[in-house]
C-alpha positions as CSV (number, residue, x, y, z in Angstrom):
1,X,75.7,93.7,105.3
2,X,77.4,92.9,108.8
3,X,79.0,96.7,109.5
4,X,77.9,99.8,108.1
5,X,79.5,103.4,109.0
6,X,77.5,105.5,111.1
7,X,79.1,108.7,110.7
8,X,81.3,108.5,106.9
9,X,81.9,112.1,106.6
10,X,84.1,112.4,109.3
11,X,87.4,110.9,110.3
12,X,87.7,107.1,111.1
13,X,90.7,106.6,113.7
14,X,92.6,103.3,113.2
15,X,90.5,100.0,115.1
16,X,89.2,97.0,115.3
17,X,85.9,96.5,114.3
18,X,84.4,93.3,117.0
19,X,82.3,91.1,114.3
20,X,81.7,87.2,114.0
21,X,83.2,86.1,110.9
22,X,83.1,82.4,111.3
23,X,81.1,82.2,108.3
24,X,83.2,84.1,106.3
25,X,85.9,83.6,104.0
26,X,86.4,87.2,102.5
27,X,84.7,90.5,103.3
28,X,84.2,93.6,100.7
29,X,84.9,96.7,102.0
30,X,82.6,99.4,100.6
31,X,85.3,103.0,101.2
32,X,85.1,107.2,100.1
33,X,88.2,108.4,99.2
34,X,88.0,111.0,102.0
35,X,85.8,112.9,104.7
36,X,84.4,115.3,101.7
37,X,84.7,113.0,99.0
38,X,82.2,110.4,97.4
39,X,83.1,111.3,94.2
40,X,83.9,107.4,93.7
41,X,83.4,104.6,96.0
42,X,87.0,101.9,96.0
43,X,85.6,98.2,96.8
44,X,88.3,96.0,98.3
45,X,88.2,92.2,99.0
46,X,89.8,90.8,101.7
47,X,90.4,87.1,103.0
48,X,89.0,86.4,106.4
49,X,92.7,84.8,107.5
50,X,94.7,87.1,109.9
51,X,97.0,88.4,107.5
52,X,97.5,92.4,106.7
53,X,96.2,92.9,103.3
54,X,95.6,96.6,102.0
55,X,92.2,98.3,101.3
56,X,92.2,101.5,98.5
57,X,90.4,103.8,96.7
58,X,90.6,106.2,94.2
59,X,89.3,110.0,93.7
60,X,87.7,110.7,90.6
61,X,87.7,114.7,91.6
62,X,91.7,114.4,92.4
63,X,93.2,111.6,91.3
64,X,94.2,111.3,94.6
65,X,94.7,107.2,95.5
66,X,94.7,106.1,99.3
67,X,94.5,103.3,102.0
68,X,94.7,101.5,104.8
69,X,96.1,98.0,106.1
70,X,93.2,95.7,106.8
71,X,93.3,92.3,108.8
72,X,89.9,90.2,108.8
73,X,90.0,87.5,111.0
74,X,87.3,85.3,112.2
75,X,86.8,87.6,115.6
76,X,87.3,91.1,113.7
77,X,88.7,93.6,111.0
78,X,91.4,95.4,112.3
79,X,91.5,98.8,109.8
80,X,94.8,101.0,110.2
81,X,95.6,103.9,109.6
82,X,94.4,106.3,106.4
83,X,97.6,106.9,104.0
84,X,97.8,109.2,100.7
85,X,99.4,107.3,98.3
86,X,99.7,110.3,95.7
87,X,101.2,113.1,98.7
88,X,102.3,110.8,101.2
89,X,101.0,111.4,104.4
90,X,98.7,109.4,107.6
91,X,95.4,111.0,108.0
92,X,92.4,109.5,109.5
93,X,90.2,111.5,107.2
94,X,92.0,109.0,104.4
95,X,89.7,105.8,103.1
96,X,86.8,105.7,105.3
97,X,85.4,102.6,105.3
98,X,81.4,102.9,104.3
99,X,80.3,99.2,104.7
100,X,81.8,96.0,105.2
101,X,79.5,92.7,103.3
102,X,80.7,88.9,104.2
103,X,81.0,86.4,101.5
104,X,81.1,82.5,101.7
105,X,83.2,81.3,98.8
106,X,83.7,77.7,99.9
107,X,81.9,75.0,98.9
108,X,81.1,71.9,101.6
109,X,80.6,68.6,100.1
């Protein structure tokens, strides 16, 4: 585990989380739907290559899908803003991020 969320029942603001990725090539974002909602955790896996790619989850209370815009790159995760899917709408109490995990996919020979 290289991040975990010290506070995941309250809002997360759009930022960039500082972490060493070097040895990285995708990381798996553990996320709650919302603030008051664990009703069903979304898992999202995202290449460590500085490109926007788009983390979601899904309430099993509401049927209510949401995300953000993620960018790993070898210094960071950049995590945007939180966005309803199902009512449109920004909200930074929208996909909190729980934990972030690294994974080495590569193969050196």
């Amino acid at each position: 585990m290289l991040w975990t969320n010290p506070n995941p029942y309250t809002n997360f603001e759009a930022q960039t989380l500082t972490l060493d990725l070097n040895s990285y090539d995708y990381i798996l974002i553990k996320s709650m739907p919302s603030t008051g909602d664990n009703s069903n955790y979304g898992y999202s896996m995202i290449p460590v290559n500085n490109v926007q790619n788009l983390m979601t989850s899904l309430s099993n209370a509401s049927g209510v899908s949401v995300g953000r815009t993620v960018i790993a790159s070898t210094t960071g995760v950049n995590i945007g803003a939180g966005w309803n899917f199902t009512s449109p709408g920004w909200s930074a109490g929208y996909a909190i991020p729980v934990a972030i995990y690294g994974f080495k996919i590569g193969i050196n020979l």
